[in-house]
VOKOL-320893 format. One line per 4 residues: number of its first residue (from 1); their letters; for each residue x, y negated, z of C-alpha. Coordinates in Angstrom, 2 decimals, padded with zeros to 5 digits, m for minus. Layout:
<pts>
NUM = a = X,Y,Z  ...
</pts>
This chain:
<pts>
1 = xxxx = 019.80,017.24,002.93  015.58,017.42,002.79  014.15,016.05,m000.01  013.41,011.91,000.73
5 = xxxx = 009.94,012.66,m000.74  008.03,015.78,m000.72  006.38,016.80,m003.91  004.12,014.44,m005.73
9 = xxxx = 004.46,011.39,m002.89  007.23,009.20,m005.09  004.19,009.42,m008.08  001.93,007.80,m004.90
13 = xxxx = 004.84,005.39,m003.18  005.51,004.14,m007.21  001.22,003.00,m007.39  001.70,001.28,m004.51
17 = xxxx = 004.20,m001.05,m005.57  003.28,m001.48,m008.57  m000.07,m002.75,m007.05  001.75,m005.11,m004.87
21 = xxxx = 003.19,m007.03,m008.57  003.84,m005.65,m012.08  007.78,m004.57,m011.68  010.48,m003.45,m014.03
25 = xxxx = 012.17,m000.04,m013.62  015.45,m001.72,m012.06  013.04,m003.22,m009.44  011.43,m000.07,m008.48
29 = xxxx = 014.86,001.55,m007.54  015.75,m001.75,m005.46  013.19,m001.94,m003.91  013.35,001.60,m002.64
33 = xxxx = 016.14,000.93,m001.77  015.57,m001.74,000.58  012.85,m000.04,001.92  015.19,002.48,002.95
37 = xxxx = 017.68,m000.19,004.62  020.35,001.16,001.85  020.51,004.71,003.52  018.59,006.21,m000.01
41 = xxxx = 018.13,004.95,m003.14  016.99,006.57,m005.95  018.54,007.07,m009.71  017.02,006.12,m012.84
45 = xxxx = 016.74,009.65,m013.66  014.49,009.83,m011.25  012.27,007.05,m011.31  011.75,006.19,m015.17
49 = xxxx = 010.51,009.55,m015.89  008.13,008.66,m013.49  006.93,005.63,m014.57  006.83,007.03,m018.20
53 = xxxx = 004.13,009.74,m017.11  002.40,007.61,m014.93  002.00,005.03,m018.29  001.34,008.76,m019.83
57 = xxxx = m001.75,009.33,m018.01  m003.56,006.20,m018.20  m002.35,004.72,m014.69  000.16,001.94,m015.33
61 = xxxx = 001.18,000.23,m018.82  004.08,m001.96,m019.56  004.34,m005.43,m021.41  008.03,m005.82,m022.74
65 = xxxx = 009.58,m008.90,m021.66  013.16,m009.99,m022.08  013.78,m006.46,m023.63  012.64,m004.81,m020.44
69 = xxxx = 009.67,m002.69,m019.90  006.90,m004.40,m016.80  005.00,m001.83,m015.33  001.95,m002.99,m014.31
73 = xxxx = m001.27,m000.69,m012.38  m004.30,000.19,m014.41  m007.35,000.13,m013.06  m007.34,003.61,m013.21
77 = xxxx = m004.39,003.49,m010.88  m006.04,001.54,m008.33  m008.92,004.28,m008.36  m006.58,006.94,m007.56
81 = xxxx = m004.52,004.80,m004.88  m007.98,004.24,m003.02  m008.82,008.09,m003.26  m005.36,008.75,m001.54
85 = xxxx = m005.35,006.01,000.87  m005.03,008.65,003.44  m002.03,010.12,001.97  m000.56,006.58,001.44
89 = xxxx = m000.90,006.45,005.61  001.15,010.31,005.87  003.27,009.09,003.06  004.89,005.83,005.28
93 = xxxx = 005.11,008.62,008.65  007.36,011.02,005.75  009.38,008.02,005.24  010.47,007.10,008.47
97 = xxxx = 010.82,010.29,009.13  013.26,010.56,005.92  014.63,007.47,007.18  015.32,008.96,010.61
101 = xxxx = 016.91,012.38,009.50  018.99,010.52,006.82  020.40,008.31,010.01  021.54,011.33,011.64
105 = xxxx = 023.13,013.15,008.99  024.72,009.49,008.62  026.10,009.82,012.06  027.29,013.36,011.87
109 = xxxx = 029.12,011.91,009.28  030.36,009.54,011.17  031.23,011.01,013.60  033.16,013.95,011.53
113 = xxxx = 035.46,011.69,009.67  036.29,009.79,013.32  037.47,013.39,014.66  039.20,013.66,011.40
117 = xxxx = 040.73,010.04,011.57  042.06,010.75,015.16  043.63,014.16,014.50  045.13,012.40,011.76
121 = xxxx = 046.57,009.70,013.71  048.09,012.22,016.68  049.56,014.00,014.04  051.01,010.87,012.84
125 = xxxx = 052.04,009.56,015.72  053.70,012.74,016.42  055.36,012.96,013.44  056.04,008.98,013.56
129 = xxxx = 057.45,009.26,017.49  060.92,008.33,016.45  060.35,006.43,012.94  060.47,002.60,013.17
133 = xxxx = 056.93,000.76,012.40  055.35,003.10,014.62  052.97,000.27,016.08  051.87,m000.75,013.19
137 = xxxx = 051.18,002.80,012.01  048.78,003.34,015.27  047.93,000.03,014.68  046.45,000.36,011.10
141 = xxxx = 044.67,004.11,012.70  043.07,002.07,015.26  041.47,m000.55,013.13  040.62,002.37,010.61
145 = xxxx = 038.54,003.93,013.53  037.38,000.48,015.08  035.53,m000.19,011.49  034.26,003.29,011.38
149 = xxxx = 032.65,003.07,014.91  031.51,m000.60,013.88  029.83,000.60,010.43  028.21,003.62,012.63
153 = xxxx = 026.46,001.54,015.13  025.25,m000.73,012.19  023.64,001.96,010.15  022.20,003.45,013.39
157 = xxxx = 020.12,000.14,014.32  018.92,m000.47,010.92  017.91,003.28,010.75  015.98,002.29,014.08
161 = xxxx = 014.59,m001.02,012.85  013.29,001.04,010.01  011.82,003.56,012.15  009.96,001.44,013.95
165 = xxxx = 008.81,m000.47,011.26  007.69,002.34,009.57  005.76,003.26,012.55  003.76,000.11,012.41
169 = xxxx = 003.09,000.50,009.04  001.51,003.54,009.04  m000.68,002.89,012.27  m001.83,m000.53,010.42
173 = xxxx = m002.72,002.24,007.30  m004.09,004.34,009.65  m006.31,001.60,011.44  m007.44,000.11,007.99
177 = xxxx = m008.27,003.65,006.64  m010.62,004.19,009.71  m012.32,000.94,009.51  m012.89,001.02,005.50
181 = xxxx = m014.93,004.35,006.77  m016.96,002.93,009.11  m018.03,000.06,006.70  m018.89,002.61,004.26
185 = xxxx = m020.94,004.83,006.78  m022.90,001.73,007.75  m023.57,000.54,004.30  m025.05,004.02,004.04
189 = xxxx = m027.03,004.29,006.86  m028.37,000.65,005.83  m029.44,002.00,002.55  m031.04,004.98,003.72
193 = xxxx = m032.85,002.60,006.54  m033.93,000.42,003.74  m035.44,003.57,001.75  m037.61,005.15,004.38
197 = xxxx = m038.45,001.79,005.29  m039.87,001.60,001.70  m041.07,004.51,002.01  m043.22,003.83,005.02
201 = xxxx = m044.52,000.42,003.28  m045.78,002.38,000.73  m048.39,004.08,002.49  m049.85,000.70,002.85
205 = xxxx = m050.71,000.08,m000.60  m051.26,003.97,m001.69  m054.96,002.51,m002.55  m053.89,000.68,m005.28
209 = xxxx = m052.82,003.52,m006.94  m055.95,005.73,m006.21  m057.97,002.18,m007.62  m056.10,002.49,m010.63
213 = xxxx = m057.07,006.34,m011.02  m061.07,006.01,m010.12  m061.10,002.74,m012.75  m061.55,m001.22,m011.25
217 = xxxx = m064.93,m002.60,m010.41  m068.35,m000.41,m011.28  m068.72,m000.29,m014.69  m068.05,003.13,m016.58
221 = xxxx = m068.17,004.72,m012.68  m071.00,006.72,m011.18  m072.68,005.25,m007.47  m070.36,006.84,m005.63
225 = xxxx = m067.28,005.22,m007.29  m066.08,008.22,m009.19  m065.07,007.34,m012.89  m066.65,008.45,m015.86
229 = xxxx = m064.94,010.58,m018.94  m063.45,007.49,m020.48  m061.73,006.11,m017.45  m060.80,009.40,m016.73
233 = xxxx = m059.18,009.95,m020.28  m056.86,006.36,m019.58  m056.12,007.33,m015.93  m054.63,010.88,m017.06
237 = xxxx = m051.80,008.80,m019.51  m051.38,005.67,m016.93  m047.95,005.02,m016.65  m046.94,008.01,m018.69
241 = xxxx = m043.20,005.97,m019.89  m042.38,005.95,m016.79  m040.01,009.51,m016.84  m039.72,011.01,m013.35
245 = xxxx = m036.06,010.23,m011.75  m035.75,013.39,m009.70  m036.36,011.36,m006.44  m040.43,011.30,m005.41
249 = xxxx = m040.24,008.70,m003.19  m038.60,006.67,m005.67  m041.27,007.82,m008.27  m044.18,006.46,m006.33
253 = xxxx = m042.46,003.19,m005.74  m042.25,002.74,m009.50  m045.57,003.88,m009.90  m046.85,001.49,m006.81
257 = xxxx = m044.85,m001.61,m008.47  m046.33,m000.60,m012.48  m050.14,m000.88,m010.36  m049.73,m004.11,m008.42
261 = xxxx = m048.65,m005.83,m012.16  m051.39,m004.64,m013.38  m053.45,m005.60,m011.16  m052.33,m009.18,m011.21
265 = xxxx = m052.32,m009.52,m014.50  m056.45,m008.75,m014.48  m056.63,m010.95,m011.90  m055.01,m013.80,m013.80
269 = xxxx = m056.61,m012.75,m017.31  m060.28,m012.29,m016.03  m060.31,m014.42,m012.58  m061.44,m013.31,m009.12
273 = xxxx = m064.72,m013.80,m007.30  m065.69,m012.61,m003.46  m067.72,m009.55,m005.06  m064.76,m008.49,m007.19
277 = xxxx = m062.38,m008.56,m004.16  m065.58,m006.89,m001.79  m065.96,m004.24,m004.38  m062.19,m003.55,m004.99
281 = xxxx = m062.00,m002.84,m001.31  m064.67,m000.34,m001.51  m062.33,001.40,m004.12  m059.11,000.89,m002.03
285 = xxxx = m060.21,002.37,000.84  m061.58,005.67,m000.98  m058.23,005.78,m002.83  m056.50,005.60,000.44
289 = xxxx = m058.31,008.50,002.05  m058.02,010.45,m001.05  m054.25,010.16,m000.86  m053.39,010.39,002.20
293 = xxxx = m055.37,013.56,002.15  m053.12,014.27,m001.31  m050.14,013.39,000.26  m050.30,015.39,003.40
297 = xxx = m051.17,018.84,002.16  m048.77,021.16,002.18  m047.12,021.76,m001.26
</pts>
């Protein structure tokens, strides 16, 4: 007989129930069982081991209660569940397929021992002919084969009902797989949307920054708006705590957001008149030109 589970897939069928509820060892195997409709069920050999390097490895612990050990999932369990929900899809398509070939083999079975039953009961009937109870003798054989055709036709609809149930398992899996992907690749693309969107908005206030690199209003700056050594000496170390985060459009946002404070808080400290805000857009509009023209060579 095939192996019921291929290599590594009982380690993956034993997080998912223990995500369902924390379960003892004893309720592991039944529930295999069932889930097999009685055709399989696995020893304790085979499933405490199990358990015991799954608790091993950081992905279920127990809490001992009544002098039994419940297994409950770690977090870390869950983690590796989610990575494999794919497999956990294949995983219930292996099982009714497991469920399936076990069925046969059932009915070969089955169907052996009633070949053997009926030789058996021509030979004794043969050897009976002339012996007195011989009714009850073919009697007995035919109930004996009744039951055995009766317990056949029982195992072969559950192993159906299981079939199909397994079916609709694993196309549920399948469908909730594909639609936990497409959430995620729209929550992407939303981000990303959101980003160049940012992006784009920045080019709208790239002025500030330049304003806060030539030096506000006219003092310490030339008549055409340039600044002067000492402005010159604060603009070079403006913003200089503000380490780099490997992403330039993100850079410029922080460095955009770190101006626009500024800015506000001068306004707030030292007020705002109509040749303040007339002047400041004299220096806003060189910054922007100056940028833009920064911004657009070629590196």
């Amino acid at each position: 007989m095939p192996p019921v589970f291929a290599h590594g897939r009982l380690r993956l069928y034993l997080l998912k129930l223990l995500d369902e509820a924390p379960r003892h060892g004893y309720e592991v195997i039944r529930l295999l069982e069932e889930r097999f409709q009685g055709l399989y069920a696995p020893s304790a050999g085979t499933v405490y081991p199990r358990l015991s390097k799954l608790e091993a490895e950081g992905l279920v612990t127990y809490a001992t209660e009544g002098g039994r050990k419940v297994y409950s999932i770690t977090e870390a369990g869950r983690a590796e569940l989610a990575d494999r929900g794919g497999e956990l899809a294949d995983l219930e398509l292996e099982i009714r397929d497991s469920v399936t070939e076990l069925a046969a083999e059932i009915r070969s079975d089955v169907r052996g021992a009633a070949g053997d039953l009926r030789r058996e009961m021509r030979a004794a009937a043969s050897a009976s002919a002339t012996q007195v109870g011989e009714d009850d003798s073919w009697k007995a054989a035919k109930e004996e084969l009744r039951k055995a055709r009766q317990e056949w036709k029982e195992q072969a609809r559950r192993a159906k009902d299981e079939s199909r149930r397994a079916r609709e398992e694993a196309q549920t899996a399948r469908r909730q797989a594909k639609e936990a992907q497409d959430r995620a690749r729209e929550e992407v693309q939303r981000i990303a949307g959101q980003l160049q969107e940012q992006f784009a908005k920045s080019g709208g206030v790239l002025g500030g920054l330049a304003g806060a690199w030539l030096g506000g209003g006219t003092h310490g700056a030339g008549a055409a708006g340039r600044p002067d050594a000492a402005d010159a000496g604060r603009a070079s170390g403006w913003a200089a705590d503000l380490a780099p985060t490997g992403d330039p459009a993100r850079d410029l946002d922080r460095l955009l957001d770190r101006f626009r404070d500024e800015v506000r808080d001068a306004a707030r400290d030292h007020g705002v008149t109509a040749a303040r805000v007339a002047e400041a857009r004299d220096h806003l509009a060189a910054a922007v030109a100056r940028l833009a023209t920064t911004l657009g060579a070629k590196p």
